[in-house]
C-alpha positions as CSV (number, residue, x, y, z in Angstrom):
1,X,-31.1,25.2,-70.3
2,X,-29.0,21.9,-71.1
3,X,-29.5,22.5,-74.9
4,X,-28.0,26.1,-75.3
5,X,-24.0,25.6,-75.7
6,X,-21.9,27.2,-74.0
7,X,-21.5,30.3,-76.1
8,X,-25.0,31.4,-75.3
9,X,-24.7,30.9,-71.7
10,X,-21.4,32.7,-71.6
11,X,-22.7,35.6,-73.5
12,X,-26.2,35.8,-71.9
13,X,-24.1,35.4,-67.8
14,X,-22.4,38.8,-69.6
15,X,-25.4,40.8,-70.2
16,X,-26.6,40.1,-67.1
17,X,-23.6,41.0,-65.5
18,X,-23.8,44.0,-67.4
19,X,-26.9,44.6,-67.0
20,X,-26.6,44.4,-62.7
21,X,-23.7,46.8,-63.2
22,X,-25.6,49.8,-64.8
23,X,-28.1,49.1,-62.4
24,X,-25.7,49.4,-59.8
25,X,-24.6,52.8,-61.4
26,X,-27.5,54.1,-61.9
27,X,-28.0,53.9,-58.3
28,X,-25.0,55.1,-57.2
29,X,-25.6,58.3,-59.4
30,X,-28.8,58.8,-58.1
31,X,-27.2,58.7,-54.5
32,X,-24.2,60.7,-55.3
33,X,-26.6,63.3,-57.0
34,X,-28.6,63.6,-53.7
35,X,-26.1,63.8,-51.8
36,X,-24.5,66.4,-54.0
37,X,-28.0,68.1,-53.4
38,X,-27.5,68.1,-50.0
39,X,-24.5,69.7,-49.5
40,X,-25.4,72.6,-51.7
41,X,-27.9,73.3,-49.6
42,X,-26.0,73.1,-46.2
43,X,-23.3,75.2,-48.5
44,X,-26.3,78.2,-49.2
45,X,-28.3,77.9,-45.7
46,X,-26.8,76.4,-43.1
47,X,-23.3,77.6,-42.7
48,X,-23.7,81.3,-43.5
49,X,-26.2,80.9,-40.6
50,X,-24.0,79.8,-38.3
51,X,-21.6,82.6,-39.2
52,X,-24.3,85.2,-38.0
53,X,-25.0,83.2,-35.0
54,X,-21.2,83.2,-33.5
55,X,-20.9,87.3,-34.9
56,X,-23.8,87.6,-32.2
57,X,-22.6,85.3,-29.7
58,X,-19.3,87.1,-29.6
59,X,-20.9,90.4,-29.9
60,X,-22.9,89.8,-27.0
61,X,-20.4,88.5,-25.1
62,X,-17.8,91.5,-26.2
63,X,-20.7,94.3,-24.9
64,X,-20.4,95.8,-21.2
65,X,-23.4,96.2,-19.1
């Protein structure tokens, strides 16, 4: 390592700089894309579910006996 000048190891320290940074992006994507995933889902299933369920909580507790 002591014979490449100082060039080299400047440029190679950047494309291994820029190399951990799309790395980094990459995985932040993926994350983001899951999470992103996730929230469509809760979006579709989950909240219009809990809509019914209070309509038939207060409907039950609205009806005489």
């Amino acid at each position: 390592m002591n014979q490449l000048t100082i060039r080299t190891r400047m440029l190679v320290s950047f494309g291994i700089i820029l190399l951990v940074m799309a790395l980094m992006g990459g995985v932040a994507h993926n994350r983001l894309s899951a999470i992103d995933r996730n929230v469509g889902v809760m979006k579709t299933d989950a909240l219009p579910a809990f809509a019914i369920a209070r309509r038939c909580l207060q409907h039950g507790m609205n009806s005489t006996y």
